[in-house]
C-alpha positions as CSV (number, residue, x, y, z in Angstrom):
1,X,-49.7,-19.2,-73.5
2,X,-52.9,-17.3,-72.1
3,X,-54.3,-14.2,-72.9
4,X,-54.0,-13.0,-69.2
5,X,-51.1,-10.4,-68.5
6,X,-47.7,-12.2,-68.3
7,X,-45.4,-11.0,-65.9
8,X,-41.5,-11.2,-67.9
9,X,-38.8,-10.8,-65.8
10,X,-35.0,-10.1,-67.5
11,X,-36.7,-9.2,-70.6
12,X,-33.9,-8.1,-72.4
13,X,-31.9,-11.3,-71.5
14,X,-35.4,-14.3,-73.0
15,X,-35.9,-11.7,-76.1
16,X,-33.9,-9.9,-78.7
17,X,-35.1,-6.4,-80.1
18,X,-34.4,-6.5,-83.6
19,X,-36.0,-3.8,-85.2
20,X,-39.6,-0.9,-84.3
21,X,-41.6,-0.8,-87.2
22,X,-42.6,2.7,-88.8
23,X,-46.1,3.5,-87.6
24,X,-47.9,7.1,-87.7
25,X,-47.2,9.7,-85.1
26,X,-50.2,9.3,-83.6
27,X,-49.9,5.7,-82.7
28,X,-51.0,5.0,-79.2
29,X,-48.1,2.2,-79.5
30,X,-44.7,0.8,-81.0
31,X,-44.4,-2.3,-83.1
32,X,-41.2,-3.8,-82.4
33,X,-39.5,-7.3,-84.0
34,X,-38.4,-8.9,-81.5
35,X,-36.6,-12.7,-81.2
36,X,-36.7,-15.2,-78.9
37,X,-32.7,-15.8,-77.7
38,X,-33.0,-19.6,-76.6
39,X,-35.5,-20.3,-80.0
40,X,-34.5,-18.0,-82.6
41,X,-38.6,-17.3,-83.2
42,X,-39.6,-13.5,-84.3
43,X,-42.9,-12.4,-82.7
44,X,-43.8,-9.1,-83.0
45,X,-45.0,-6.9,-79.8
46,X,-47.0,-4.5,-79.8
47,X,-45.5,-2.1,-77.0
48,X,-47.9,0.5,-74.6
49,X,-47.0,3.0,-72.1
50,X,-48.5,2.0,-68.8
51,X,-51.7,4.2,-69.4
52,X,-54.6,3.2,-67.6
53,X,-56.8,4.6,-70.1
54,X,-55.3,1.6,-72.5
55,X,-55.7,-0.7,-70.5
56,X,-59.3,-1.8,-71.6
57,X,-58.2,-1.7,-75.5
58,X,-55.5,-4.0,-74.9
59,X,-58.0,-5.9,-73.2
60,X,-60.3,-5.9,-75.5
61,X,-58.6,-6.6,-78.7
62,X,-56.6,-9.6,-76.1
63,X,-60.1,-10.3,-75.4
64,X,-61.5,-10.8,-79.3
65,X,-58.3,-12.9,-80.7
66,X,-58.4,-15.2,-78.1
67,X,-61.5,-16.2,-79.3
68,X,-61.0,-16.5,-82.5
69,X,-59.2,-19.6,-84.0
70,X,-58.5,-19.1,-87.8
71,X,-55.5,-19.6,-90.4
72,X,-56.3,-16.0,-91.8
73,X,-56.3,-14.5,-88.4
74,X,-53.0,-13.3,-87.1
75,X,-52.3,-15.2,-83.8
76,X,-52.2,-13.8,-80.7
77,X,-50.4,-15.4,-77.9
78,X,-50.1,-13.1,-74.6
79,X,-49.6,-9.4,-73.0
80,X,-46.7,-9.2,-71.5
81,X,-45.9,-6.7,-68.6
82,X,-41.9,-6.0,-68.6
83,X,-38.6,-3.6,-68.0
84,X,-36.4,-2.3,-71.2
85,X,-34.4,0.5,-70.9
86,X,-35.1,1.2,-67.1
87,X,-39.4,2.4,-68.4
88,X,-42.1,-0.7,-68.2
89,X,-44.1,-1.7,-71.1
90,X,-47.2,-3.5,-71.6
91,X,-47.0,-5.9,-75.0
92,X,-49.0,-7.5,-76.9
93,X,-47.1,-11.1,-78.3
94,X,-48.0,-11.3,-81.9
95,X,-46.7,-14.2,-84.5
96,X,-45.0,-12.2,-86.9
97,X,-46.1,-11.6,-90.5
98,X,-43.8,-10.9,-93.1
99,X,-45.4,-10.3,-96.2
100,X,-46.3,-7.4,-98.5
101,X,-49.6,-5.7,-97.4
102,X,-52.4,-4.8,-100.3
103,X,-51.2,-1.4,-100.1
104,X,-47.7,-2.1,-100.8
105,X,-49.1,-4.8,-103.7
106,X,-51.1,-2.1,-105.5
107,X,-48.7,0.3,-105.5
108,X,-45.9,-2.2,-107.3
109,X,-48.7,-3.0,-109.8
110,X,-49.3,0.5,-110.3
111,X,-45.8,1.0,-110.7
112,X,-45.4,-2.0,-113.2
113,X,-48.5,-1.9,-115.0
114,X,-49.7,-5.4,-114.0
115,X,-53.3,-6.5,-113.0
116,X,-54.4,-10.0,-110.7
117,X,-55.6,-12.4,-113.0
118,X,-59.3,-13.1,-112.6
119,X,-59.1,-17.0,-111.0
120,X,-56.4,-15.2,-108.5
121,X,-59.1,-12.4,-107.7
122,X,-61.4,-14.4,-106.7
123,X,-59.3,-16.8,-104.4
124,X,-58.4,-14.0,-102.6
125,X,-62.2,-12.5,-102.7
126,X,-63.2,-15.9,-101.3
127,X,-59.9,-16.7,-98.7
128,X,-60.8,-12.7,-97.2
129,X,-64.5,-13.4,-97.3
130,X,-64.1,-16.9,-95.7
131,X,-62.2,-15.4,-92.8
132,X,-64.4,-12.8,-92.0
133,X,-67.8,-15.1,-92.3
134,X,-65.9,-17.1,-89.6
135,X,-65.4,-13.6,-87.4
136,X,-68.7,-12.7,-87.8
137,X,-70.0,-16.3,-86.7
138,X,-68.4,-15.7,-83.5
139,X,-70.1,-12.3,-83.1
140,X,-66.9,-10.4,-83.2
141,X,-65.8,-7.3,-85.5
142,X,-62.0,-6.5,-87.0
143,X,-64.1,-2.4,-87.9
144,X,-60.9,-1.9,-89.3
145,X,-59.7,-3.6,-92.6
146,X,-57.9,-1.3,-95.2
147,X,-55.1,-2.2,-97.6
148,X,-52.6,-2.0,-94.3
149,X,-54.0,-4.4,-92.7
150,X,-54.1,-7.4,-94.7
151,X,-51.2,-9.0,-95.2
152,X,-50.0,-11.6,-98.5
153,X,-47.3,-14.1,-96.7
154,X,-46.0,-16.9,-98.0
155,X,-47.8,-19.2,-96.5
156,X,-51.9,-17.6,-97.1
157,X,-53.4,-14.0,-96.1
158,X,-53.4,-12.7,-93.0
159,X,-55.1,-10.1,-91.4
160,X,-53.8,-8.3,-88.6
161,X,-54.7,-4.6,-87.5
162,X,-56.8,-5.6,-84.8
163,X,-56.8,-2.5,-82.1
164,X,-60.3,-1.1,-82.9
165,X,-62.1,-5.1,-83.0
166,X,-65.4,-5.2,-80.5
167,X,-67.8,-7.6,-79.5
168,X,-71.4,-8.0,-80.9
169,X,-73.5,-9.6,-77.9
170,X,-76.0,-12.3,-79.4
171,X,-79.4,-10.8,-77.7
172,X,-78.7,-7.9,-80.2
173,X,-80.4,-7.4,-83.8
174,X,-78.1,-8.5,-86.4
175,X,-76.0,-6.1,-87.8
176,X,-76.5,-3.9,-84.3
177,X,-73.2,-3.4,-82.7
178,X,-73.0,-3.2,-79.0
179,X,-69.8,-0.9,-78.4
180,X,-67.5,-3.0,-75.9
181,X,-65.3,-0.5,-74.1
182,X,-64.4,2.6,-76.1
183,X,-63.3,1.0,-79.4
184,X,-64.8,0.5,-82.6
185,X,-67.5,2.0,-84.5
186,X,-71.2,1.8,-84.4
187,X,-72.2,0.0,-88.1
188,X,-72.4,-3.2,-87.2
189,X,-71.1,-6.5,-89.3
190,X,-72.0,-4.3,-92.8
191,X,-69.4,-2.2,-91.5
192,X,-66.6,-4.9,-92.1
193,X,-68.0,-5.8,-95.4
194,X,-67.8,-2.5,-96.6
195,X,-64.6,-1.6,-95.9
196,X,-63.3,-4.9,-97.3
197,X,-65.7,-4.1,-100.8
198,X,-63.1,-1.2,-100.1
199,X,-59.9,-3.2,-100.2
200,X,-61.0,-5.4,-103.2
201,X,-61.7,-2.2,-105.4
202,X,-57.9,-0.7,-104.8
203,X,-56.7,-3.8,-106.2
204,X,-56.2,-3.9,-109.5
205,X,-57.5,-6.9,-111.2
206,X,-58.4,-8.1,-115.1
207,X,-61.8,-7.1,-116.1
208,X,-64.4,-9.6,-114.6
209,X,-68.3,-8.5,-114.5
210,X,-68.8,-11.1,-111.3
211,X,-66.4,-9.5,-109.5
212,X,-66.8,-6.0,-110.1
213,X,-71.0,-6.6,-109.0
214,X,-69.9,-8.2,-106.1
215,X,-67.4,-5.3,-105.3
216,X,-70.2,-2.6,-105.8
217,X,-72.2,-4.9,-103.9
218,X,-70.2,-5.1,-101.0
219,X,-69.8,-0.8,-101.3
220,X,-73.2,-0.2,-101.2
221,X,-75.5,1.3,-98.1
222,X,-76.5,-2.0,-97.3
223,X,-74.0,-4.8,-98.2
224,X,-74.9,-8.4,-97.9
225,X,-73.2,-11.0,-95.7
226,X,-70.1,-12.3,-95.7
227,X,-71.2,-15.8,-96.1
228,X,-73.7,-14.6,-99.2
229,X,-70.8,-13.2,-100.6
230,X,-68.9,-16.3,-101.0
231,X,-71.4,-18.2,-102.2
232,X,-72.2,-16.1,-105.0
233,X,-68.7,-16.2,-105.8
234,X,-68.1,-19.8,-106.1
């Protein structure tokens, strides 16, 4: 499939709603679980009203993961412009995770008093890291990785959440963000290596003095790259 705008007649007839995922009241969309009838594949769609003043987010994040090629990276496969219920949608087609997200992790550990082991720390340090050298490489942003948006599957992490991602043009310093749109926020590729510095410190892990510097550095004012960051690790 494309990333262009799919037009998908009898809806209801090619896909299955299963379920609409809980998401804060001020959403700007519904996740739904949806299945394919003829395939029995999930996806899951991310659902907008038709408001023109979406219409260049969806673009843009369309835009960003079609570019981006990347086990870690949720895949995105189309928008699709369709009927349910008698109201028309645009939605995003997703593959659909299911895993447990870091929040929900940390807050079983918490509950059970366990901690990551160190070697498991650091795979996950060096998977996250890996990933988003790669998006970074390809002068893209995610400017939005918490402990929601990354995902433990069975089959590798994946990160998903990508609503506020933007473009970073080449002819611009590094770390300079030029805003694409209306989405994202102005700090650049530190920005992203923050908030994951962010993620990593929620987890609880067994005492390790190379992981907790590389944590602090990855929280400070000026965080290295992505790519430094793995090395260092290994």
């Amino acid at each position: 499939m494309s990333a262009s705008v799919q037009i998908q007649n009898n809806f209801d007839e090619v896909y299955e709603k299963v379920k609409v995922f809980d998401l804060t009241q001020l959403s700007l969309y519904e996740c739904w679980l949806i299945k394919h009838r003829s395939t029995g594949k999930n996806y899951a769609l991310k659902v907008f009203s038709l408001n023109p003043r979406l219409w260049r987010l969806i673009e843009t994040e369309g835009w960003v993961l079609n570019a981006l090629t990347h086990p870690t990276i949720v895949r995105y496969y189309t928008t699709l412009l369709f009927e349910h219920n008698g109201n028309t949608h645009l939605g995003m087609l997703f593959e659909y995770v299911n895993g447990v997200s870091v929040a929900e992790l940390v807050e079983h550990y918490r509950k059970t008093n366990q901690k990551i082991g160190v070697e498991r720390m650091k795979k996950i340090m060096i998977t996250l890291l890996e990933a988003l050298s790669y998006i970074h490489s390809e002068y893209s942003l995610h400017n939005n990785l918490n402990p929601s948006t990354i995902v433990f599957t069975s089959k590798g992490i994946k990160i998903i959440g990508w609503g506020e991602s933007c473009v970073k043009h080449q002819d611009h310093p590094p770390g300079k963000l030029l805003r694409n749109f209306e989405c994202g926020l102005d700090r650049g590729f530190e920005g992203d290596v923050y908030d994951l510095g962010d993620v990593f410190d929620v987890i609880p892990y067994e005492k390790d003095e190379l992981v907790s510097t590389i944590i602090q550095r990855m929280r400070s004012s000026h965080p290295p790259s992505a790519k430094s960051l793995v090395e260092a690790l290994k």
